[in-house]
C-alpha positions as a Markdown table, in Angstrom:
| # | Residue | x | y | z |
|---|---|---|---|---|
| 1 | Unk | 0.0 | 0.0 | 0.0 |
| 2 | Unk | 1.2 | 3.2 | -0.8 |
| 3 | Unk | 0.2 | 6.6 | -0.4 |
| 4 | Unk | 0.9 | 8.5 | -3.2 |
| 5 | Unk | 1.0 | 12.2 | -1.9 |
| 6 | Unk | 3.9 | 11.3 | 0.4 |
| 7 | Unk | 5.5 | 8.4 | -1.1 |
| 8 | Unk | 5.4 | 6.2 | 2.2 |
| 9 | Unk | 4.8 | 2.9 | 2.2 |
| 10 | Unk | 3.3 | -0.2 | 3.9 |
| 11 | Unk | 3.9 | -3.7 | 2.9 |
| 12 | Unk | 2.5 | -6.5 | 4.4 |
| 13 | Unk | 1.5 | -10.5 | 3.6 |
| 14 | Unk | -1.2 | -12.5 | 3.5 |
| 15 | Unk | -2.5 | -16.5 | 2.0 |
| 16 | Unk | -5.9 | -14.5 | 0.8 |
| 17 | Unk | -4.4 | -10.9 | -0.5 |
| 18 | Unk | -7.2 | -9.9 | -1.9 |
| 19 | Unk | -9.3 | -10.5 | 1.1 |
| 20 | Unk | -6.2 | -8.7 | 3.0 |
| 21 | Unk | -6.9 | -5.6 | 1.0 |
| 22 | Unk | -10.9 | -4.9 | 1.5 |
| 23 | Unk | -10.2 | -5.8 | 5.3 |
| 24 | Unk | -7.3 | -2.8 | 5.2 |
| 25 | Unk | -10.2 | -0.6 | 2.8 |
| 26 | Unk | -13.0 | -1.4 | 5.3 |
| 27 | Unk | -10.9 | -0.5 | 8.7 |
| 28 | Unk | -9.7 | 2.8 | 7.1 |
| 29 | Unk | -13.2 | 3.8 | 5.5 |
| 30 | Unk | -14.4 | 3.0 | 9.1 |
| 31 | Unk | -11.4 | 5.0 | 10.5 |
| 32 | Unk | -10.9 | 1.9 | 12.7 |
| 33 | Unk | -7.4 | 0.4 | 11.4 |
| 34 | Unk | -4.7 | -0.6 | 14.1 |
| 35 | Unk | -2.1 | 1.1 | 12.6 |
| 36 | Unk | -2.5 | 4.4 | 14.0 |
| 37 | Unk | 0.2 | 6.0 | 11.5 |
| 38 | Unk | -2.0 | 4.5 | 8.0 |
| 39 | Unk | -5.1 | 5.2 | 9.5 |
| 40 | Unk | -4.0 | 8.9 | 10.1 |
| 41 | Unk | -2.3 | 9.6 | 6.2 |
| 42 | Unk | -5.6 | 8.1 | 4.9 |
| 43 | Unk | -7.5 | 10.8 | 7.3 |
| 44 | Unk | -5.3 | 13.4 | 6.3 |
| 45 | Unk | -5.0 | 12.7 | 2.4 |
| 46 | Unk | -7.8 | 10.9 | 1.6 |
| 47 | Unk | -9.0 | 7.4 | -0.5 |
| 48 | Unk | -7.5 | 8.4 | -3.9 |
| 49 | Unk | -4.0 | 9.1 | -2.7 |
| 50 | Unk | -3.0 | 5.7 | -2.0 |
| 51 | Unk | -2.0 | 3.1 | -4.7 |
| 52 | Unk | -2.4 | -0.8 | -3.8 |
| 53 | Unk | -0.8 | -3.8 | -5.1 |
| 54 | Unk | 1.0 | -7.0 | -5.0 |
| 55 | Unk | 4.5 | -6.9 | -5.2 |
| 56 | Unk | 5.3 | -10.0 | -5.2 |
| 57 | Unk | 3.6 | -13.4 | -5.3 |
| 58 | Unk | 5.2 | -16.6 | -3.6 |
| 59 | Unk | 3.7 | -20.0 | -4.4 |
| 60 | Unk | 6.8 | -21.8 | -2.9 |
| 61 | Unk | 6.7 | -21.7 | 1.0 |
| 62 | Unk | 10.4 | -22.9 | 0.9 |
| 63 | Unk | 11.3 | -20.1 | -1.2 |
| 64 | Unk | 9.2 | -17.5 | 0.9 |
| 65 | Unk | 10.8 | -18.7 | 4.2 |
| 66 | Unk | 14.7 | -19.0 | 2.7 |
């Protein structure tokens, strides 16, 4: 996740990424999300600054946990 307007960024995991992302969208929209320093830059600069994506994918455990 990145916000866009000051180029900071938070990168996280998940097995269900997609799933990971609407729960991070719901928290913030709800102004409810744990990390107090996201939750604040969404506040301040709103929904359209921030980019999200996948950077990258892992379908190896072995080669995730080397």
């Amino acid at each position: 996740i990145q916000n866009c307007t000051s180029n900071k960024f938070y990168v996280g995991s998940s097995f269900d990424v997609y799933g990971r992302i609407k729960s991070h969208l719901n928290l913030l929209q709800r102004n409810a999300h744990t990390n107090i320093h996201m939750q604040r830059s969404y506040n301040k600069h709103g929904p359209d600054s921030f980019a999200w994506g996948i950077c990258e994918e892992v379908f190896d455990l072995d080669q995730f946990h080397a």
